[in-house]
N, C-alpha and C positions, 0 to 999 in steps of 0.2 A: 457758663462755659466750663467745661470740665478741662484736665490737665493736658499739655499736648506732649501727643504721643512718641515715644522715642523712633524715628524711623529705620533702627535698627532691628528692630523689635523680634520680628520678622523673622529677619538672618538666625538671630540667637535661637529663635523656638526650631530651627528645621536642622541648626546644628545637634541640635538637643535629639532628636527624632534622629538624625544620624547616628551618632553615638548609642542611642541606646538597641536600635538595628545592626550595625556591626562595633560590638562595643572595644574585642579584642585589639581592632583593625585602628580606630578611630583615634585615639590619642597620641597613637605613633606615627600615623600621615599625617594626621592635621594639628596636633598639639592643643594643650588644651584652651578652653572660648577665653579670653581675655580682652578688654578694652580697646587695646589696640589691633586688633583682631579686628570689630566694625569701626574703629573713628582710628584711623591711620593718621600716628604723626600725633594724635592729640594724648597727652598724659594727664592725668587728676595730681594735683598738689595740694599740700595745706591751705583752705580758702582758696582755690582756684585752676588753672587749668593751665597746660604750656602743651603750645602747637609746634613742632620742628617741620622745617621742610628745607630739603636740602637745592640749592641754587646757583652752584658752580658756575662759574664764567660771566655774572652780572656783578653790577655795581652798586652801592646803595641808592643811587641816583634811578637805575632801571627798576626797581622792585617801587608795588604801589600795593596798601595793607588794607583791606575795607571790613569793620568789623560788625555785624550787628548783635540783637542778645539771643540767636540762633545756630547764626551760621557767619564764617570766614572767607573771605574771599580773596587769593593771595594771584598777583599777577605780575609779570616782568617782560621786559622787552628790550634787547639792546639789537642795535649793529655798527658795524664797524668798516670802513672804507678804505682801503689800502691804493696806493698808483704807483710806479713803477716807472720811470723813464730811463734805457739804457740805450747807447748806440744807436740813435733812431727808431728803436721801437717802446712802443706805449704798453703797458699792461696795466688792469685796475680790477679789483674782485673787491667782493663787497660779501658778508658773512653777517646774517641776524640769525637773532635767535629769539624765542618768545615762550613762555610757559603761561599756564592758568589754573589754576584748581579751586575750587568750592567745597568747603568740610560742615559738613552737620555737627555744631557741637554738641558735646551729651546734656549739658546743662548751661539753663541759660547765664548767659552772663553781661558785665554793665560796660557797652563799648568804650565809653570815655575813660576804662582804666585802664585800657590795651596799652601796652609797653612791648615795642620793637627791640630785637638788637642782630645785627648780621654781621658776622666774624668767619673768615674761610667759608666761603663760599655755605654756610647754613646760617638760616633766618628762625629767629628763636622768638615767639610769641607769647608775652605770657598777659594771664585775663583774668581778673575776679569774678567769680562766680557770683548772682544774687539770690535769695530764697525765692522760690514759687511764690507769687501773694494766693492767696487763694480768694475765691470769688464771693462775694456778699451774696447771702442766703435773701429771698424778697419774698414774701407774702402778699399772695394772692387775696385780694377782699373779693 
């Protein structure tokens, strides 16, 4: 098996082809290719990688983190029930809210060392990265 492929890959080479098509134009609208650019949210750190994603108005209790050595899966769900009795009349609203997102990460990494932490409404991921193994060469008799 050979190595798996970055699924940004793509994005980066047709940036490329932009750029050097209108090259005056291209760094002023679009600023230049950077990381965050195709893995939104994801930064490289020493040994590792930190995912942000911002989540305003949930609780630690509604956020659920699922990590594999791919990709991230970060999802939340709260609502809230409010009633209202005055003067004989009844009021009651009811207010959810629900997010979800899936991030390709750029490299793989070992889910058992993901470390949570959510403070003002932003949830802070961070991952160890692992080396590629590379695959055992076989000889054919």
């Amino acid at each position: 098996m050979g190595n798996i492929a970055d699924p940004y890959e793509e994005l980066k080479k047709w940036r490329k082809r932009f750029r050097n098509f209108f090259p005056e134009d291209f760094e002023r609208e679009f600023g230049p290719v950077v990381m965050e650019d195709v893995h939104p949210g994801v930064r490289r750190k020493k040994g590792g990688l930190t995912v942000r994603v911002k989540l305003p108005g949930f609780s630690k209790k509604d956020i659920d983190v699922n990590v594999t050595e791919s990709s991230i899966a970060i999802s939340a769900e709260s609502s809230e029930e409010k009633a209202d009795l005055r003067k004989g009349s009844y009021r009651r609203a009811k207010k959810a809210s629900a997010f979800r997102r899936v991030l390709a990460l750029p490299e793989p990494v070992d889910p058992k060392s993901a470390r949570a932490k959510y403070e003002n409404g932003m949830l802070e991921v961070t991952l160890k990265t692992v080396s590629r193994k590379k695959g055992k060469s076989l000889r054919i008799k």
